[in-house]
C-alpha positions as CSV (number, residue, x, y, z in Angstrom):
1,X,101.9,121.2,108.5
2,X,105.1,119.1,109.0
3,X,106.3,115.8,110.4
4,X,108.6,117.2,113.1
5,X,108.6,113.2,114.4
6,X,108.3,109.5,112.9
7,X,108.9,106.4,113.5
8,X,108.0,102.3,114.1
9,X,107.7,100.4,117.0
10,X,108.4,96.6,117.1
11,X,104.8,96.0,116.7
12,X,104.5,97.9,113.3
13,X,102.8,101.3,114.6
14,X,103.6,104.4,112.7
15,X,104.5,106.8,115.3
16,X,104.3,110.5,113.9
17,X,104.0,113.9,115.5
18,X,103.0,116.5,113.0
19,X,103.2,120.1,114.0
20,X,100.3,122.8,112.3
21,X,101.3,126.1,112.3
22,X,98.8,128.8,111.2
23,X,99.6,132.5,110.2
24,X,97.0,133.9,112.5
25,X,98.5,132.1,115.5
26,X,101.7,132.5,116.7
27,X,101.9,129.4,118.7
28,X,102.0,126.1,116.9
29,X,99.6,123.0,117.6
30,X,100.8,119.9,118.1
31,X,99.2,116.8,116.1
32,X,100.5,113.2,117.9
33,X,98.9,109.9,116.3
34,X,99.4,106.3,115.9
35,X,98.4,104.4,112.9
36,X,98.6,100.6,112.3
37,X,97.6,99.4,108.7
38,X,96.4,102.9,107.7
39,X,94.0,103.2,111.0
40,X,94.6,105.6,113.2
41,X,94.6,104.0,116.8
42,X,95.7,107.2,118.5
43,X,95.3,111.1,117.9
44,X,95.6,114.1,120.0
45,X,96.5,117.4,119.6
46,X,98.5,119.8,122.2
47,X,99.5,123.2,122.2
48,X,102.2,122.9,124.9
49,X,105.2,121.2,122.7
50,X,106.3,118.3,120.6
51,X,108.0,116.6,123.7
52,X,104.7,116.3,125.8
53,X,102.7,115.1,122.4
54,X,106.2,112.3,122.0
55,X,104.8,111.2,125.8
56,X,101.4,111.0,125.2
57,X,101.9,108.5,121.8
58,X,105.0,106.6,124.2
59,X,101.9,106.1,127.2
60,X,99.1,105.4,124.8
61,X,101.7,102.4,123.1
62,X,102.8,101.5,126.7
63,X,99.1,100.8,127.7
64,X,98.6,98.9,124.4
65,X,100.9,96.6,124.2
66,X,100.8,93.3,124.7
67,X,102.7,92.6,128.2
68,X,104.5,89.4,128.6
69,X,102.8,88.9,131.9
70,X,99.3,88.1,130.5
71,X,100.6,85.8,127.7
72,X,100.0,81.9,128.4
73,X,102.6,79.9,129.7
């Protein structure tokens, strides 16, 4: 297993794509999470590529987010 992808948002969310690679299988798994103060908020875990698991955290932070449209005036 290795961190193919990390980084922080503005809100402090670890943002990390790990890929798994096993001897038996020739293609490699795909481990996408965010983690805020060492809880993991997010996880999934794709066979396709490291690109569409990068999407998956970016929509799951979208959604999450606080918008400025719902703050009070």
């Amino acid at each position: 297993m290795r961190t193919v992808y990390q980084s922080t948002d503005d809100l402090g969310h670890t943002l990390r794509a790990l890929k798994l690679s096993k001897e038996d299988q020739q293609d490699p798994v795909y481990l996408g999470l965010v983690i805020h103060d060492r809880e993991v908020l997010f996880r999934t875990r794709e066979n396709s590529s490291r690109d569409f698991v990068l999407q998956k955290i970016k929509e799951f932070v979208a959604a999450h987010s606080p918008s400025l449209n719902t703050q009070p005036a």
